[in-house]
N, C-alpha and C positions, 0 to 999 in steps of 0.2 A: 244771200250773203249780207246783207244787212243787216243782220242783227249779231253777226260778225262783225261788221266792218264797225261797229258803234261802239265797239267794246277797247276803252286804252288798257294801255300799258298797266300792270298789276306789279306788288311785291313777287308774286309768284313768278311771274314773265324776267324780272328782274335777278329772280335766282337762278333761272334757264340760263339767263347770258356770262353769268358767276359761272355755272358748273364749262361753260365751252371755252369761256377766258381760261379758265383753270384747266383743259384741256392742252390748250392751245401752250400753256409754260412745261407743260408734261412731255408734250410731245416736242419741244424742243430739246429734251435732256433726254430721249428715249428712243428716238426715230432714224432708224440707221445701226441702230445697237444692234448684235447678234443674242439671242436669247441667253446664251450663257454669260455675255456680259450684264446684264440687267440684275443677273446672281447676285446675292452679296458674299462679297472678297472676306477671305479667311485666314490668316497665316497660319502656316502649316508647319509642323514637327518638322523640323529638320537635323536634328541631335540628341544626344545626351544630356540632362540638364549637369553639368558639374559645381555647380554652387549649391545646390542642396545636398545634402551628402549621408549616408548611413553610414556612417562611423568609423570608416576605414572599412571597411567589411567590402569594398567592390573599388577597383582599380580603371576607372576611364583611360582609356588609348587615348593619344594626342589626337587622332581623329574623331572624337566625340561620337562615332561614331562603332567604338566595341571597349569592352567589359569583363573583365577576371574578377577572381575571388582570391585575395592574397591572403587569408588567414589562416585559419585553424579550426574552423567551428568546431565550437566547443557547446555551444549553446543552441538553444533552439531559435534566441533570438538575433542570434549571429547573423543573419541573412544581408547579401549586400546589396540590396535594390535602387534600380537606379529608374527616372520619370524622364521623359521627352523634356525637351526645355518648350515646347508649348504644349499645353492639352492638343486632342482630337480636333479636329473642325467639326462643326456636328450642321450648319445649312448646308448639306449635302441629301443626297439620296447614302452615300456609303463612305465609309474608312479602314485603309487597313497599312498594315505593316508585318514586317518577315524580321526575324533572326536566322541566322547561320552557326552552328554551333559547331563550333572547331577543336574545342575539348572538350567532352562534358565530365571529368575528374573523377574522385576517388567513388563519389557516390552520383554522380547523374544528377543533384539537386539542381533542378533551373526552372525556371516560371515566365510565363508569357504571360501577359493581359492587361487589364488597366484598371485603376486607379484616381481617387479627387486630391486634390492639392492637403488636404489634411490627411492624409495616409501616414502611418506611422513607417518608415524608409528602414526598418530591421524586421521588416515581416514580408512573410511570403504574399506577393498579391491572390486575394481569395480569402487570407486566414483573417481578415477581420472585416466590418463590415461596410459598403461601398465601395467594395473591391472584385472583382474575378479573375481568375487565371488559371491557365491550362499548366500542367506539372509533367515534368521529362520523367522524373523519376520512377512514376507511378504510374500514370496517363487519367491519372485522376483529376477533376473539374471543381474547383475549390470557389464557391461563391458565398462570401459573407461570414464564413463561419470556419471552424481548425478541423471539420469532418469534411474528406471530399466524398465525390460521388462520382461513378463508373461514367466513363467519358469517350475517350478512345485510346489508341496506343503508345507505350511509350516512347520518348525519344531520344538520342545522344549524340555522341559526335559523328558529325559529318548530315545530320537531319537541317531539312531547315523549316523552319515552325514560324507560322502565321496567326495573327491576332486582328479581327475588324467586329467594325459595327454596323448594323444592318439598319438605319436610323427609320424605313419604312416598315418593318416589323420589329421594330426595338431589341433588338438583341446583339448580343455579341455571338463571332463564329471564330471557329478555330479551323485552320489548316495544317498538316501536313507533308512535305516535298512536294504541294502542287496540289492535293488531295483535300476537299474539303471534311471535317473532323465532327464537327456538329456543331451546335449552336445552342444557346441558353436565355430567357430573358433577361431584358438590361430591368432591372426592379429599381433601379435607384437616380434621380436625377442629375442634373448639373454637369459641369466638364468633366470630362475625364483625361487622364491622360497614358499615352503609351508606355507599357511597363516592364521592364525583364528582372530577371533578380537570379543569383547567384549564391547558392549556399553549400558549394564542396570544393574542398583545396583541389587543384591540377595534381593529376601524378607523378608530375615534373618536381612537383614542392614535398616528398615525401620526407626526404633528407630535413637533419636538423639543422646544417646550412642554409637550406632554399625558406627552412621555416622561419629559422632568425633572417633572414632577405624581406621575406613576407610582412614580420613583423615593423623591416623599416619602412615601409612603401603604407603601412599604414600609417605613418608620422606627417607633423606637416610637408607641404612640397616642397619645401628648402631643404629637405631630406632626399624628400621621392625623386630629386634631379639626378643624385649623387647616385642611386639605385637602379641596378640593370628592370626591366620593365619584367613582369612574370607572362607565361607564353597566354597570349590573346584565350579567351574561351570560351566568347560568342561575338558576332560582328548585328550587328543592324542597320536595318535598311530602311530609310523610311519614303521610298519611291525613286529617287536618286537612280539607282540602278532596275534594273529590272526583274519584276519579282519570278519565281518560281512560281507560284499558283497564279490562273489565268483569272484575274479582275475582272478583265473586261467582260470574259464569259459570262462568270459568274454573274455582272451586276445587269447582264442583258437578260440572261436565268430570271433573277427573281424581278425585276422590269416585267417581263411577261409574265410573273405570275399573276404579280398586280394587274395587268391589264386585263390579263382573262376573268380575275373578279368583277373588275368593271364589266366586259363583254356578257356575261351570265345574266348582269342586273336586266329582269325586262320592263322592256317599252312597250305599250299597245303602240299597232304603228298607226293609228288616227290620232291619237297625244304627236307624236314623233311630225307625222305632217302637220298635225296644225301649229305645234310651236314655232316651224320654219314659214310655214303661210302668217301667221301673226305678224315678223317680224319683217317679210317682204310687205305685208300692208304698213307696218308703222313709217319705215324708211321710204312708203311711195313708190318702190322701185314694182311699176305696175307692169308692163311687159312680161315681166319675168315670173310676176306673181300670174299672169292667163296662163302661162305656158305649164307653172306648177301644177293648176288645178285641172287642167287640160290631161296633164300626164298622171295625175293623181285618180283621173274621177272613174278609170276601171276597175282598179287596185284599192281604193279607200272607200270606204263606206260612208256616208254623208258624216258631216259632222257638227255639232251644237255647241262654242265651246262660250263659256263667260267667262273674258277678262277678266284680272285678277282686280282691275280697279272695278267691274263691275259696268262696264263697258258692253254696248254693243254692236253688234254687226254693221251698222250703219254708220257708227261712231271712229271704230277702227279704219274704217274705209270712207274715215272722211276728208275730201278735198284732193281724193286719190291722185285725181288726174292731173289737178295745178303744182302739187309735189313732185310727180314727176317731171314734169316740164321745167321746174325751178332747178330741182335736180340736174338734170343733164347739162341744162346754162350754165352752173357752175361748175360741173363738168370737164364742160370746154370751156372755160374761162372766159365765158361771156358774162362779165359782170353787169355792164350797161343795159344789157337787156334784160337781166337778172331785175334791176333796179326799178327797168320800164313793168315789168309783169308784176311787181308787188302793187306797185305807187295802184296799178290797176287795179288787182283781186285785193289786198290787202294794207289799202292806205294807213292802219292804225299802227302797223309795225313800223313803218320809214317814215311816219310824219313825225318823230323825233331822231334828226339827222345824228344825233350823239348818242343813240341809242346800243346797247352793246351788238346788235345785229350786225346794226349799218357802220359800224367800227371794224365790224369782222369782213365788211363786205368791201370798204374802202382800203382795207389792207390787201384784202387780196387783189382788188384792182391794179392796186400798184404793183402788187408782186408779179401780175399778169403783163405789163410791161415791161416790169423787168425781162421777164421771159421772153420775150421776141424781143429785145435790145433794143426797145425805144427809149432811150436810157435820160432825155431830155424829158422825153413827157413825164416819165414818171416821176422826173425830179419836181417838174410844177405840180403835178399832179399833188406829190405828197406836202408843197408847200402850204397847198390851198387848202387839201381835206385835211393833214393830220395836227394842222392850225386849229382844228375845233377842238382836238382832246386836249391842248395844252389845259394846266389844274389837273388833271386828272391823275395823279403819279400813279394811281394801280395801270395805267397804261403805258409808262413809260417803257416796261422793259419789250412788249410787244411789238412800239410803234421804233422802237431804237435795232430790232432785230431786221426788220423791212429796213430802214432806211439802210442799215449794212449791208444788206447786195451790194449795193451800189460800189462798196468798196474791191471789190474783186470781177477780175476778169471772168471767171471761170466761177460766177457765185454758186450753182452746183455743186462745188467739190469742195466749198468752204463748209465752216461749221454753222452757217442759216442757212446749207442747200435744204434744208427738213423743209424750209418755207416751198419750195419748188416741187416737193413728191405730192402727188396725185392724196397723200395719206391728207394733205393739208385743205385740199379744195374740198375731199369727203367731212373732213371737220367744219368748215363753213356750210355746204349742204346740208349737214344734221343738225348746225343751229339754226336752220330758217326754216328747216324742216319742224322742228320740235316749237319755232313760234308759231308756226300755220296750226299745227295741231292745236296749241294753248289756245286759239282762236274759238273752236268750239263750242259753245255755249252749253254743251251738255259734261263738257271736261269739269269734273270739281276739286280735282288734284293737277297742277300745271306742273308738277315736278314730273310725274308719269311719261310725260311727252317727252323726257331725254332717252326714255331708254324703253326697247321691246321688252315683250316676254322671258325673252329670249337672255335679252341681256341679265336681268334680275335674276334668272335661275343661276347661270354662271354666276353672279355675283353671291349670292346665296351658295354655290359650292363653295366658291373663294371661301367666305366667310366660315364656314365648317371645316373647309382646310386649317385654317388659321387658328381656330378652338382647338383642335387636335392637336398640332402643332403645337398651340399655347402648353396644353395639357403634357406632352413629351419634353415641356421646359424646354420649348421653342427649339427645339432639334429636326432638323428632317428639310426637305427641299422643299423651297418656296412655290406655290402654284402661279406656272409660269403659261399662260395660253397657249403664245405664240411656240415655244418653247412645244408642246403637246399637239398642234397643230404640224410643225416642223416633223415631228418625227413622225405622223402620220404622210405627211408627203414622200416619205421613204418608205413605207413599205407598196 
């Protein structure tokens, strides 16, 4: 241990107490959250957009929420197309929406799909490019271009026809009264937004009365008031009510598709155990690490592995024993003897009393009295130790969160109980953890010692998530662990 214990504090040792400081503000904005809160928040389609407008050619309900064709088409570019007033959400796994078609008119022309904010709003969505949509008329699948292609059945009044995106296989899908239709790749980036469009007068408006009506409802709305309204001719839904096809199925359906890709991928299970043995020796948690290899040693065949820093066997398992033991102390919130066993095995960590360790270890002291209600001591307590960080403003917001227990009865159920979960003592164990390690004289990377194998791999899927993602023009759900985790406890 001496030629340990000879060795000060380094830039490196320095950026260990950066990465748990930075911990430690994360998990005050994080800890207690439900995985789906950690999401990032979307606003969502709720309407018609009525300010952009194709040209009189499509009639909004006062509920922004259904759509006639008041004219005459005469033209091909008559169409009265109308966009969501927001695009899609697209950090999701999935998106969808239903229409209801309550007339479908002289000729059945209606289109479902979506659409980018430069869409030309007198064309059918599909007929030009950055566009798709499924067609009543025909049941033809109209993506990018004025040629559709055989898709599925047509539809008319009284159908109700659904349009999503599948943001984990990129594609849009269509439904049917409940019935999935098929699916097309999405080829094109950026928002999109929910689209229907109308291109055949009501049979109601056959008459040259209901057509001179039509023609005033296309005038401004200082007209369109004076105007009896022409009969509704699709309604939309954009989640409000409850769809006809079953989402939820569906998005459990292809959830497991995806996972059974993953389950296919294979593991050697000597990789499998030793990545979980590495990471029980990096964390110390020795106990548990005899019982692994105990229960491992019928079933697995020896194993040889070299850490990725090039590390070995004696390196990984070094100072096993003392990590444990440090471990468990903070644990149980035995800080004081936390304090006594370093000063002993590793006086070069605490012989700088302002060191970021013994900041992390003086916080917890206090928070440790907090906790059994000695509510006097911890106030001297924080007098005398958290007097040494004064100058320090990168510790303010840390040492100002501790002192706020103190303001509640019930500090628990306030917004510092984060300081009080078990989540918060395992964050100080893994920063004293990872100086014991940086101690080794055979360590040439001190950054290594914050995180297992273990963790690195995870962080390298993160990161290839996040490429794909970038690549999808940042669409698709965020890789959430705990989130993946959760829904393995259910099944």
């Amino acid at each position: 241990m001496s030629e340990a214990t000879s060795r000060s504090q380094s830039p490196a040792t320095d950026l260990i107490g950066s990465y748990f400081l930075h911990l430690w503000r994360q998990n005050s904005k994080t800890l207690g959250l439900k995985p789906e809160e950690l999401e990032e928040e979307e606003e969502l389609p709720t309407a018609l957009d009525t300010v952009k407008s194709s040209g009189g050619f499509s009639f909004v309900g006062p509920d922004k929420l259904s759509v006639s064709y008041p004219n005459v088409n005469l033209h091909g570019h008559d169409v009265g197309v109308v966009q969501a007033n927001r695009p899609a959400p697209s950090k999701r796994f999935l998106y969808y929406f239903e229409i209801r078609v309550k007339n479908a008119g002289a000729k059945g022309q209606v289109a479902i799909g979506f659409t980018t904010s430069a869409f030309t709003l007198k064309r059918q969505p599909g007929w030009e490019a950055n566009s798709c949509g499924y067609h009543g008329d025909d049941g033809l699948l109209y993506h990018g271009h004025g040629t559709g292609e055989a898709f599925g059945p047509t539809y008319t009044t009284g159908d109700t026809v659904g349009g999503g995106i599948n943001y984990a296989t990129q594609e849009f899908f269509f439904t049917k009264n409940g019935v999935l239709v098929g699916s097309v790749y999405k080829d094109f980036k950026g928002s999109v937004f929910p689209t229907v469009s109308v291109h055949s007068q009501s049979e109601e408006y056959v008459s040259s009365r209901n057509i001179f009506l039509s023609l005033l409802l296309s005038l401004p709305c200082l007209l369109c008031v004076h105007a009896t309204p022409p009969l509704l001719w699709m309604a939309v839904n954009f989640g409000k009510e409850e769809f006809v096809f079953d989402l939820e199925a569906y998005e459990a359906e292809e959830r497991a598709k995806q996972q059974m890709k993953i389950d296919n991928i294979s593991i050697s299970q000597d990789a499998s155990h030793g990545i979980v043995r590495s990471y029980l020796q990096h964390y110390g948690y020795e106990e548990t690490l005899n019982l692994f290899d105990i229960a491992g040693q019928s079933t697995i065949p020896p194993i040889s592995l070299v850490p990725e820093n090039g590390s070995k066997e004696e390196d990984v398992m070094y100072a096993l024993n003392q990590r444990n033991i440090l471990r468990q102390l903070i644990r149980y919130g035995e800080i004081d003897d936390t304090f006594s066993k370093l000063h002993e095995w590793y006086p070069q960590i605490v012989q700088d009393d302002t060191s970021t360790v013994c900041i992390l270890l003086h916080c917890q002291k206090f928070i440790e009295l907090v906790r059994v209600g000695k509510l006097e001591e911890a106030i001297l307590y924080g007098r005398n130790d958290f007097a040494k960080f004064k100058g320090r403003s990168e510790l303010d917001d840390i040492v100002k969160d501790c002192a706020a227990l103190l303001a509640y009865e019930q500090p628990l159920k306030s917004s510092f109980g984060y300081l009080l979960q078990e989540s918060q003592r395992e964050l100080v164990a893994d920063a004293v953890n990872a100086m014991i390690l940086s101690t080794n004289p055979n360590v040439k990377d001190a950054t290594f010692c914050t995180h297992s194998d273990l963790e690195r791999l995870i962080r390298q899927i993160s990161a290839c998530v996040l490429e794909k993602r970038s690549l999808n023009g940042d669409h698709g759900e965020a890789f959430l662990l705990s989130k993946i985790l959760k829904s393995y406890k259910k099944v």
